[in-house]
N, C-alpha and C positions, 0 to 999 in steps of 0.2 A: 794291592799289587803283590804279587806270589814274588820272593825272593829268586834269582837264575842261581844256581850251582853249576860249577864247573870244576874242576881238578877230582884228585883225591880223597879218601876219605880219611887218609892219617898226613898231618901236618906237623913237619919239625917247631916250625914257628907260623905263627900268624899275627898278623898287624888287624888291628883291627879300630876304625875311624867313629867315633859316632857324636851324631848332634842332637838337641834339642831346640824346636823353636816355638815361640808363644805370642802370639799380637795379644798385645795389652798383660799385661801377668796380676791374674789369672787371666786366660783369653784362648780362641782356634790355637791348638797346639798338634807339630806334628814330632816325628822322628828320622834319622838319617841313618843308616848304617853301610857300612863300607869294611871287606873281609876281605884284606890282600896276601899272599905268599908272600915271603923275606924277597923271594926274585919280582915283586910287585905284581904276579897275574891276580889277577880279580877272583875271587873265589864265590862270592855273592854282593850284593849292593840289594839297599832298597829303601823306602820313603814310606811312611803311613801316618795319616790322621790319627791322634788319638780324643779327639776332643776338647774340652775345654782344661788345661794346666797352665800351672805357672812355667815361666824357663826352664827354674833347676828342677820340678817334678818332670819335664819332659827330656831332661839330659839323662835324668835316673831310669825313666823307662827307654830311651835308646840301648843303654846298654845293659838292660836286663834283657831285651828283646834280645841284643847281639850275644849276649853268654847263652839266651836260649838254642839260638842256631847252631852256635858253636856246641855246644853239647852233643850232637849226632856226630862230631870229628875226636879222635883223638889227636892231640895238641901237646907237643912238647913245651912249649915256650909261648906266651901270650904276652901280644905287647898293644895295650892299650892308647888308642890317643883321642884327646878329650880337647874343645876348647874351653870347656868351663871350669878354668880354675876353684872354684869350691867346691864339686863334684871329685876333681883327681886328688885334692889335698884331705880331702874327707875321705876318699876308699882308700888314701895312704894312711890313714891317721894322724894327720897332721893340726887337720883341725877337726873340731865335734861339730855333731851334728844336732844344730840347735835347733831348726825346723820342726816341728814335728811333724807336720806332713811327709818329710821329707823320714822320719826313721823307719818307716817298714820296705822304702824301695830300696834304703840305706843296706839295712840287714840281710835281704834277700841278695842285693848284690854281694856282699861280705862273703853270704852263705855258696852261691854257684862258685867264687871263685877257688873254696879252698878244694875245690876238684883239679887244680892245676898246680904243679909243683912249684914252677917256675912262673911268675906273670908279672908286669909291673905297669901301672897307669904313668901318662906322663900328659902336664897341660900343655897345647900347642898353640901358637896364635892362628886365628880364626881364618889367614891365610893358607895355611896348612891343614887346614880340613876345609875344604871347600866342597868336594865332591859329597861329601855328609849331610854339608850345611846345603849344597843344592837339592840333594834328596830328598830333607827334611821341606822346607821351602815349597818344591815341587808340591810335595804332597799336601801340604798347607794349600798351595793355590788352589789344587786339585778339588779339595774337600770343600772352598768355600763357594758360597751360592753368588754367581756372577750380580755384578750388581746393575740395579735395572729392571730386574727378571721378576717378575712377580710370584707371592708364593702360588702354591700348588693349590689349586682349589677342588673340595671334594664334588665329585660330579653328583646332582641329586639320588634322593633312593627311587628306587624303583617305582612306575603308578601304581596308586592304591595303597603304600607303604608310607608311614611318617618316618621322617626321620629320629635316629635314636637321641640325637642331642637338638633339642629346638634353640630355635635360633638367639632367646630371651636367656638360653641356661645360666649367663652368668647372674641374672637378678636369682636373690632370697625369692624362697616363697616364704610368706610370714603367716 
């Protein structure tokens, strides 16, 4: 789903919402991002699958995705909101970041934000980002194969053509 822009291209301040969500962690994980003006108008919104991550690797890619968008704005003031309290206390310094999965989304976030003079993460309760957490969600349903549905079956090759993978390929030949 292509993120809408609307407004400006220089922003005094921006708000800026993001989720992560993961069935089962590690499991289907998607993202939510949410880009509002200090006067709340919507600047962008959006939802995508990113595959299979734990929770906190897909709170990290929310908002790496969301500093990328923001990147094409000039931005006085960035004010982040997170419901995942070890993601906001970790890009405060607060606490380390002991994951190791988690230290390269860690550093690249680290690294986009020192393009902003002024910016601060703050954790929110899960009520307070909802619109994130429905666009994460969203995309999560979106991405997953209804259940019921059978998989996709490859239609035969063509007459006269064998196919490339016979039907036995998982046995050894010995």
């Amino acid at each position: 789903m292509e993120p809408t822009f609307q407004g400006a291209q220089r922003f005094e301040e921006l708000y800026v919402y993001v989720d992560g969500a993961a069935r089962g962690n590690p499991g289907p994980a998607a993202i939510g991002v949410l880009l509002l003006t200090r006067h709340g108008k919507r600047v962008a919104a959006f939802g995508e699958a990113i595959g299979e991550a734990t929770n906190n690797y897909a709170e990290y890619t929310a908002l790496i995705h969301a500093l990328r968008l923001i990147s094409v704005f000039e931005v006085d003031r960035l004010r982040i909101y997170t419901d995942s309290e070890l993601m906001a206390m970790q890009v405060k310094g607060e606490y380390r970041v002991k994951e190791k999965t988690l230290h390269s989304p860690h550093a690249q976030v680290m690294s986009m934000l020192r393009r902003y003079k002024d910016w601060e993460i703050a954790h929110i309760p899960r009520e307070k980002n909802a619109e994130a957490d429905t666009l994460a969600n969203r995309a999560l349903n979106e991405a997953a194969i209804p259940a019921g549905k059978p998989a996709r079956k490859e239609p035969p090759p063509p007459e006269g053509q064998s196919s490339l993978f016979s039907e036995g390929a998982d046995e050894r030949e010995e």
